[in-house]
N, C-alpha and C positions, 0 to 999 in steps of 0.2 A: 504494500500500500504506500502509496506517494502522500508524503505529509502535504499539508496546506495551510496556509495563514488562515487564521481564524477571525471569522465575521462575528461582528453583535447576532445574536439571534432576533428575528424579527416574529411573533407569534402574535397568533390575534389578540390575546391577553395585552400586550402592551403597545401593538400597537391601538387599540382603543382607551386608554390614558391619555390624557390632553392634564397636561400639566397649567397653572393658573399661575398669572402674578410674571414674576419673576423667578418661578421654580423651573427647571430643569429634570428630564430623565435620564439618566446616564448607567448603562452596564459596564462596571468592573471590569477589567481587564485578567484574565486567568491567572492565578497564582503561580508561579515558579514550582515546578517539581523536583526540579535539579540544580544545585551550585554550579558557579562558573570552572569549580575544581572537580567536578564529575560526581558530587556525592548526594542523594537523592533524601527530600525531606520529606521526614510524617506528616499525618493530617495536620498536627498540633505543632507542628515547631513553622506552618508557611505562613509569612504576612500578609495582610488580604493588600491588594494593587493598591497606590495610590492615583491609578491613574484609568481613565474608562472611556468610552467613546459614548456621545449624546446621541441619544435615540428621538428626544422631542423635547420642546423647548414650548413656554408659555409665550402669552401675548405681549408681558411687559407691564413695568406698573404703568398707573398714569398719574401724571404731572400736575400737580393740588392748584397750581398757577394757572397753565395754560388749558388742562383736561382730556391735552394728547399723549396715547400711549406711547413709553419710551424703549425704542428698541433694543433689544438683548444687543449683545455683543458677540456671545456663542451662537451656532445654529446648528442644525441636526445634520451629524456624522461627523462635527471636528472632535480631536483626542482633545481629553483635558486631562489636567493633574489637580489634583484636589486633597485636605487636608485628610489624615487619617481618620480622626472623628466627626469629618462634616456631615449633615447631610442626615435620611432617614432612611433604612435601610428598609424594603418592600417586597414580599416575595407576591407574584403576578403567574397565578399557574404553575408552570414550570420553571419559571425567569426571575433570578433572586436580582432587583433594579437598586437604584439607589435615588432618592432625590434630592434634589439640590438648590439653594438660593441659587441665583446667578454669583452674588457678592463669596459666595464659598470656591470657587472654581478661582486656582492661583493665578492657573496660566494654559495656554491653549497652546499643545504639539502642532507644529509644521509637518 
């Protein structure tokens, strides 16, 4: 079997999630099985990612002045990196998500 890079999973479960506000949906990125030095970790000893790709993104708050909504800065399918405790962790069927303010997302992979 030929490996392959791995995709977010898209399932009906999260794709019908419509995230509100300024929140964010974003799936985890897989845990590391193996050290850069060849040695393979138990369940209990892998850090969960800090890092995941956005699946869906809200409308944006709006603006108490003007009463137009203000555009995200993420949009769905960039990588982010995000804090280890941000966020609310959601299991969607089979799809363990995560959600996120926008203001918790550090920084956005190229």
């Amino acid at each position: 079997m030929a490996a392959t890079a791995t995709k977010p999973k898209k399932s009906a479960t999260s794709a019908a999630v419509k995230p509100i506000g300024d929140k964010i949906l974003v799936q985890r990125d897989e845990a590391e099985t193996i050290t850069d030095s060849g040695i393979y970790l138990p369940e209990s000893a892998k850090d969960k990612p800090k890092s995941g790709t956005v699946i869906s993104v809200g409308d944006g708050n709006i603006n108490t002045d003007t009463g137009k909504r203000i555009a995200l800065t993420v949009k769905k399918g960039d990588k982010v990196i995000f804090n280890s405790y941000a966020g609310t962790e959601v299991k969607l069927g089979t799809d363990e998500l995560l959600i996120l303010s926008e203001s918790e997302v550090l920084a956005i992979i190229d």
